[in-house]
C-alpha positions as semicolon CSV with decimal commas, in nm:
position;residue;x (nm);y (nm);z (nm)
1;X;1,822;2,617;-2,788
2;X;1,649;2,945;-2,591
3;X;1,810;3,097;-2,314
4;X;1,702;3,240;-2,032
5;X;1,916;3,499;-1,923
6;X;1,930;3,702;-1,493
7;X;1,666;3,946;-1,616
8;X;1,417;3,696;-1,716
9;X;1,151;3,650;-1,971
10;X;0,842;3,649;-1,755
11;X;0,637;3,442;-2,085
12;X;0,964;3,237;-2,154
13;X;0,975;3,112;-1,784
14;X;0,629;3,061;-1,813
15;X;0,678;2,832;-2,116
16;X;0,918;2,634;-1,970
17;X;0,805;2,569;-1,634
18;X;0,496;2,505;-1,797
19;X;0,672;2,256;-2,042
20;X;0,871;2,121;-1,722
21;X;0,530;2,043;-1,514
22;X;0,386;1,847;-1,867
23;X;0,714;1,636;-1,844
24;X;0,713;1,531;-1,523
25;X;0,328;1,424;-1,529
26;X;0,445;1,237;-1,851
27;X;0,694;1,061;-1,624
28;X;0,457;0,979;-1,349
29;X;0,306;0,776;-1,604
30;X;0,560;0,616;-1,679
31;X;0,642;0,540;-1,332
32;X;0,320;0,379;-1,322
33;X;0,314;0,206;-1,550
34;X;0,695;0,047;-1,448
35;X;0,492;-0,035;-1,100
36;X;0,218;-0,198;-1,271
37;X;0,488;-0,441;-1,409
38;X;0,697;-0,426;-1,088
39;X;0,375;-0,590;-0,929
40;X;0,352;-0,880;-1,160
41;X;0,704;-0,982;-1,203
42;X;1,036;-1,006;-1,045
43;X;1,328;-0,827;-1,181
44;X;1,516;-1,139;-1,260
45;X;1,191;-1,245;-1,435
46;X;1,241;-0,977;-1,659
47;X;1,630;-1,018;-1,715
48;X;1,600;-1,404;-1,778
49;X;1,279;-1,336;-2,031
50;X;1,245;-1,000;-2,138
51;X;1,244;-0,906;-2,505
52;X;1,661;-0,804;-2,504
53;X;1,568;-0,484;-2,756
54;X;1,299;-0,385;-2,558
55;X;1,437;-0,388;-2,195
56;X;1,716;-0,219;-2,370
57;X;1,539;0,068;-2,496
58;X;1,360;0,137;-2,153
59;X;1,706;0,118;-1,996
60;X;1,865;0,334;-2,232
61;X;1,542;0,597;-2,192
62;X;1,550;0,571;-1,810
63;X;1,928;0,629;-1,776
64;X;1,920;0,925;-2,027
65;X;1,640;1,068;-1,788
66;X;1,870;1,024;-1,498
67;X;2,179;1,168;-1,639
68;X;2,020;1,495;-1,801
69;X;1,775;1,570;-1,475
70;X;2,108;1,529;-1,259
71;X;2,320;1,738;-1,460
72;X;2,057;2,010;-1,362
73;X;2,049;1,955;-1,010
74;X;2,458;1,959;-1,060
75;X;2,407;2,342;-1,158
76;X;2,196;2,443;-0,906
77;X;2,410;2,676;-0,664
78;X;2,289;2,583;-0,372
79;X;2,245;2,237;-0,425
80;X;2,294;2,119;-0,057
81;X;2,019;2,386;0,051
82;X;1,779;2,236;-0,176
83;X;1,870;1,887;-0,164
84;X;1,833;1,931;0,258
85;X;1,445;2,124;0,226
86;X;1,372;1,857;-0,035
87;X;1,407;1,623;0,228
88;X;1,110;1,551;0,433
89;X;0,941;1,605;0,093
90;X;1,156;1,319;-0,090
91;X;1,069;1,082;0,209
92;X;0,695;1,168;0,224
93;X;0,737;1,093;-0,164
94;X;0,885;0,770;-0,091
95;X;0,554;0,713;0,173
96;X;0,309;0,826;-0,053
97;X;0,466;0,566;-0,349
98;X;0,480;0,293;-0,119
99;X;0,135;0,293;-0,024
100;X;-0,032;0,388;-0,329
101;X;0,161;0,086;-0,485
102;X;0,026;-0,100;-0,147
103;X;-0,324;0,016;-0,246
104;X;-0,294;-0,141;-0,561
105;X;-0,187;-0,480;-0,461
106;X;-0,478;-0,491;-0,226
107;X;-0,712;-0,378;-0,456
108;X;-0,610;-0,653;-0,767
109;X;-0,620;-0,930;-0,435
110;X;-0,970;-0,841;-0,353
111;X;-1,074;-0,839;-0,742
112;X;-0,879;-1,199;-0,765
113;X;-1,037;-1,326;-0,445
114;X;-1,338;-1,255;-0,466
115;X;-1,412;-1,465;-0,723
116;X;-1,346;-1,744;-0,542
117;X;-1,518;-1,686;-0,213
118;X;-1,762;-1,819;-0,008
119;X;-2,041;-1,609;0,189
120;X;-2,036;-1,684;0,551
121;X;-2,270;-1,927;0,640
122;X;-2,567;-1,862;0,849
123;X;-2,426;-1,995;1,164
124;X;-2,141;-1,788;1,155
125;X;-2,319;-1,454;1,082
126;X;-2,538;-1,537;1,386
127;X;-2,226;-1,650;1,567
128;X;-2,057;-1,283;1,496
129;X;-2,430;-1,059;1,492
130;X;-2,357;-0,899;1,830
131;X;-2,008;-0,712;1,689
132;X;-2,049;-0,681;1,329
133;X;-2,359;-0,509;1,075
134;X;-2,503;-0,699;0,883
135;X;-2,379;-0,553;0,627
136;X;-1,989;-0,650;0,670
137;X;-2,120;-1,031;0,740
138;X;-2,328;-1,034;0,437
139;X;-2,024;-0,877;0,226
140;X;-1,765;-1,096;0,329
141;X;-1,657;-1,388;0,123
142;X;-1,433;-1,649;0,268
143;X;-1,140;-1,801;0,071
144;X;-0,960;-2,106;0,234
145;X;-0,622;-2,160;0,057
146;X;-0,464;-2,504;0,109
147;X;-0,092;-2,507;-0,044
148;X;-0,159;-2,184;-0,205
149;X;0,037;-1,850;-0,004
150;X;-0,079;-1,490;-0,131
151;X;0,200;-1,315;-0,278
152;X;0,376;-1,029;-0,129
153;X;0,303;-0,681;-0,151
154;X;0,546;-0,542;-0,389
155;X;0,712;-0,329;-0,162
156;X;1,077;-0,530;-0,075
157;X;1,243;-0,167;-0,285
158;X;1,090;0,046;-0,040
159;X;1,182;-0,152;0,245
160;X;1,553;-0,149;0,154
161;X;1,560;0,174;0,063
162;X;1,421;0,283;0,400
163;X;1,653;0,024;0,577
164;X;1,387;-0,184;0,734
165;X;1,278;-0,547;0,639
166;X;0,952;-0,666;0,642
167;X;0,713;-0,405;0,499
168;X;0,566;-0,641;0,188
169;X;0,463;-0,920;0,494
170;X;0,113;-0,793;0,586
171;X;-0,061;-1,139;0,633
172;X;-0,155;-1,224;1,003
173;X;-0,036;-1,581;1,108
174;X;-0,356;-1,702;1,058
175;X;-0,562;-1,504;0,816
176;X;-0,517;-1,219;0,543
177;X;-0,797;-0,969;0,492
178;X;-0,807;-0,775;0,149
179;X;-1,114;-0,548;0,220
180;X;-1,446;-0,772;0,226
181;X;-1,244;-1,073;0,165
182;X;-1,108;-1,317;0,437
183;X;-0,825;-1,558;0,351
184;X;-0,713;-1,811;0,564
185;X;-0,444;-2,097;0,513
186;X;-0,703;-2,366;0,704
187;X;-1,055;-2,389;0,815
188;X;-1,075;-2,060;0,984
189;X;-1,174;-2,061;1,414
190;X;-1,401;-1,821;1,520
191;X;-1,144;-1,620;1,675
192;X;-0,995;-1,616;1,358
193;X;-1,246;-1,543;1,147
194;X;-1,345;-1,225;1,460
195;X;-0,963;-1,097;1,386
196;X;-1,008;-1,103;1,003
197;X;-1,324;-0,920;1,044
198;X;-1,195;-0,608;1,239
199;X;-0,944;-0,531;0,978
200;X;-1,276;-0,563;0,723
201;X;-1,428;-0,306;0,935
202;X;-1,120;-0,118;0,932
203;X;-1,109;-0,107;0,555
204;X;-1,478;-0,025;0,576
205;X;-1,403;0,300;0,851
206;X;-1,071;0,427;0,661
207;X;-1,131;0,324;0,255
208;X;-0,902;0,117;0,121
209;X;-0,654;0,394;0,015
210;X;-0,665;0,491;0,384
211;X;-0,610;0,149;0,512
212;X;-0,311;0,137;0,335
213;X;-0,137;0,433;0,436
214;X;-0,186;0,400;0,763
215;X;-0,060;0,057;0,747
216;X;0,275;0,222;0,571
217;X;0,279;0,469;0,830
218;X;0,236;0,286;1,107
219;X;0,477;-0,015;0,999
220;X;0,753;0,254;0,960
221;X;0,729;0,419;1,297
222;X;0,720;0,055;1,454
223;X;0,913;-0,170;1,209
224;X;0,725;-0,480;1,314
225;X;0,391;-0,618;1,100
226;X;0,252;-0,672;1,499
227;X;0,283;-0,358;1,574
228;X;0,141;-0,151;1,345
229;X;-0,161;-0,027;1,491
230;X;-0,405;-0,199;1,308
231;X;-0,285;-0,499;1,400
232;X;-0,256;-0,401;1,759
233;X;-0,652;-0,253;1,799
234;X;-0,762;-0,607;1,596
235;X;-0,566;-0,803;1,845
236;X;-0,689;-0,587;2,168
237;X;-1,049;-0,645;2,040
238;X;-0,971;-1,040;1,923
239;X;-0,836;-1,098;2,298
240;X;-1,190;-0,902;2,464
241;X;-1,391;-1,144;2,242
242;X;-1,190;-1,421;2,312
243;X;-1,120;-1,374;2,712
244;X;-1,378;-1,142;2,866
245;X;-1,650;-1,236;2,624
246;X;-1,775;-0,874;2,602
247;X;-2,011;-0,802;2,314
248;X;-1,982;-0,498;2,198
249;X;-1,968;-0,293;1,829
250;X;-1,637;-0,334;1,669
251;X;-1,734;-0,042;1,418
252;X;-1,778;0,202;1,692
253;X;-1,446;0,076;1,818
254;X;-1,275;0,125;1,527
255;X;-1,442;0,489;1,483
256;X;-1,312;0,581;1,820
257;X;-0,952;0,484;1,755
258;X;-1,017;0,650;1,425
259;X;-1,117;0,991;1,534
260;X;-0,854;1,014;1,789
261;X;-0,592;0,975;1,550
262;X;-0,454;0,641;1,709
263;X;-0,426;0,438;1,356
């Protein structure tokens, strides 16, 4: 086993850190892949019908991980230091996880959906041509579930471990938008189907990675699905269509709130 003693071998430090940096990318993919199967089943899905050698092994590999990794942070002198500047950084971690893993359940909806849906129908574009391009219309696909719920994001962890509730719920009462695809539980009203198509826009404006963070963000600084500002901006502009009947561009809306930062 080399040692590293207080005067420091400059090419032995470099080794190890370098070794260090290869093992933690090796354990990002391993964390990946755990979230891949963290989005398709439950944990007491896999303790009722996982293999019992298998889970075993990946327990057994995961706790030795754990133990050896925190007897180094046990050695560290000033542990509390660290531990206290490593905190915005852990958190921001824990934001960043959440809504790449967010990102990924939207992505495998829309891929799911998709095949399944409907193009608007004629009236409907002409119906919604004043506040939408033609190109969001002629993208969207309609799905119209009838028993069927979408799952939840897998995100309950997260939520607990940030001591909030709520965070995997992101489907409006009425409607759940997964990029260019609008789902609805019923035959969707026009105000309805006007809501489902800001957020399109909004995944349009901000990319679907950047829809999701911002819906991560914003959840956790409000705590409440209604509140998140995306929600709030496709409500404000569902209520002008609805009770002013304004016409006006929702993608320049959605640009405005963008560039000042307001999502």
């Amino acid at each position: 086993m080399a040692l590293l003693d207080d005067t420091g071998d400059h090419l032995a430090s470099v080794q190890m850190n370098a070794e260090l940096r290869h093992a933690q990318l090796e354990m990002l993919s391993a964390q990946c892949a755990t979230d891949r199967l963290r989005l398709h089943y439950s944990a007491e899905d896999l303790a009722r019908h996982a293999q019992r050698d298998i889970l075993r092994k990946a327990w057994t590999s995961a706790n030795a991980l754990f133990e050896y990794y925190n007897a180094i942070m046990n050695q560290i002198p000033d542990r509390q230091l660290f531990e206290k500047a490593s905190t915005l950084t852990v958190e921001e971690a824990k934001v960043i996880d959440a809504s790449d893993r967010l990102a990924r359940y939207l992505r495998g909806q829309r891929e799911h959906l998709r095949l399944i849906g409907q193009p608007l129908e004629p009236s409907r574009q002409d119906a919604m041509a004043v506040f939408f391009s033609p190109e969001v219309l002629t993208q969207a696909r309609i799905v119209v579930l009838d028993r069927e719920r979408i799952p939840k994001a897998p995100l309950d962890a997260e939520a607990k471990a940030m001591g909030i509730a709520g965070l995997s719920d992101l489907s409006h009462p009425s409607s759940a938008t997964f990029e260019d695809v609008l789902v609805f539980y019923e035959e969707a009203a026009n105000r309805h189907l006007f809501h489902a198509l800001v957020h399109s826009v909004q995944f349009a404006v901000l990319g679907l990675d950047g829809y999701a963070e911002r819906f991560v963000r914003g959840f956790l600084r409000t705590r409440a699905h209604a509140s998140v500002p995306l929600e709030v901006h496709a409500s404000m502009l569902e209520s002008a269509y609805v009770e002013h009947g304004q016409q006006f561009s929702v993608e320049e809306k959605v640009r405005i709130w963008t560039n000042q930062g307001r999502y």
